[in-house]
N, C-alpha and C positions, 0 to 999 in steps of 0.2 A: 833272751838268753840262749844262743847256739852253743852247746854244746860240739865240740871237735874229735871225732873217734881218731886219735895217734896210731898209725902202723903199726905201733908197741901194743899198745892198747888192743888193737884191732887181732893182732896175730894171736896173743895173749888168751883173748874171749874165743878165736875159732877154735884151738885148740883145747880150751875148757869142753864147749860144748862138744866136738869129736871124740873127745874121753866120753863125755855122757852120754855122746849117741849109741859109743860101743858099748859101754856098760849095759844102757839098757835094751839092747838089741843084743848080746849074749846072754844074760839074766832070761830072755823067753824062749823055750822049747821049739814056738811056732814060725820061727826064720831060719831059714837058710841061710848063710853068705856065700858071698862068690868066693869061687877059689883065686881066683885072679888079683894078688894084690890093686892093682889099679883101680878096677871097678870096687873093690872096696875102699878104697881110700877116696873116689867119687863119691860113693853114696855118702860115704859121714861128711864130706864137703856139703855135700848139696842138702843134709837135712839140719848141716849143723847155720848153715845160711838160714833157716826158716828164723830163727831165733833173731836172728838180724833183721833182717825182713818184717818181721812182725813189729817193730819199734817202729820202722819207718810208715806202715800202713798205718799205726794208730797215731803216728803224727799227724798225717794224713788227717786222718777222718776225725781231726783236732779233739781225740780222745785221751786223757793225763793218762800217763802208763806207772802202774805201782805193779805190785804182785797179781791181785787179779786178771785186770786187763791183760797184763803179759801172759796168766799163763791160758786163760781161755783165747787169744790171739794165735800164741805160739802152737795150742792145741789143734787148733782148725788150720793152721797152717801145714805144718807135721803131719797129721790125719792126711793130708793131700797128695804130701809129698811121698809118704811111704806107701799109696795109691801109685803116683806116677812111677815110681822106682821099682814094685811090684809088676808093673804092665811090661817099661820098657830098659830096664836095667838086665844085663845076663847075667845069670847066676840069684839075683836074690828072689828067693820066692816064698812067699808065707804060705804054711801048710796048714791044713787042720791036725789037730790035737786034739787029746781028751785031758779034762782037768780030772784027776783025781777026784775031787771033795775033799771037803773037811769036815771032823766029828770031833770038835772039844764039848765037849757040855750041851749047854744048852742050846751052843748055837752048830747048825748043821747044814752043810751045802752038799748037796747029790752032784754024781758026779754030772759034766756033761762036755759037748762038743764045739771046742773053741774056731769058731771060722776064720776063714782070714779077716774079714771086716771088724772082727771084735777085737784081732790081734792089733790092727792098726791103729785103733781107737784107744786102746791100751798103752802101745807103745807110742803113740803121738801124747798121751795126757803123763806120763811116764819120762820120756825125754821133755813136753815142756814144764813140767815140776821141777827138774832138776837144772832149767835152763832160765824162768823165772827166777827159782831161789839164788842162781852166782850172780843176774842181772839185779836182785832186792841188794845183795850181800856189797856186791859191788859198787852199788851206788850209795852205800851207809858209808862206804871205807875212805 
């Protein structure tokens, strides 16, 4: 059973996940974006491609793709990509931050020092959450 990605289709899904890249790349403190329209509408091309890409590598590696697989795939893939796009993209660059803390009750976080490597790994598991859940959603519909 092959499956056929429709241009419709295909246009459809990059632009989903582009919303989700920008979503969750203005939601963190710890990114820059470029000023330069172009190179931003590069980088959510090129991270919203991971999500893509990750379907094809667990074909690949003749692994069934549901939610999980997708989103620890999409995870490590992402993680990469906003590695490569950090080194050699102008304009985006992850900075360090302080988180605040949180003190509800009984549960309490001190504050501390968010690196770039923790922001990546955040926003890699962050965008493939929301890139997994349209690929589960999608595939029920």
């Amino acid at each position: 059973d092959i499956k056929v990605l429709t241009m419709k289709k295909f246009f459809r899904l990059l632009l989903q996940y582009m919303l989700a890249t920008y979503f969750v790349i203005t939601i963190f403190k710890g990114v820059e974006l470029p000023s330069n329209y172009i190179y931003l509408f590069a980088s959510l091309i090129a991270v919203s491609l991971c999500a893509f890409l990750s379907s094809s590598i667990l074909k690949f590696l003749t692994i069934r793709e549901n939610f999980l697989t997708s989103l620890v795939m999409t995870t490590l893939i992402s993680f990469g990509m906003f590695f490569i796009l950090q080194e050699f993209m102008p304009g985006i660059k992850l900075i360090d931050y302080t988180f605040e803390g949180i003190n509800s009750g009984k549960l309490v976080i001190q504050p501390f020092v968010v690196t770039p490597i923790i922001s990546m790994g955040i926003l890699g598991f962050a965008f493939s959450f929301i890139a997994s859940l349209i690929k589960a959603l999608d595939k029920n519909s």
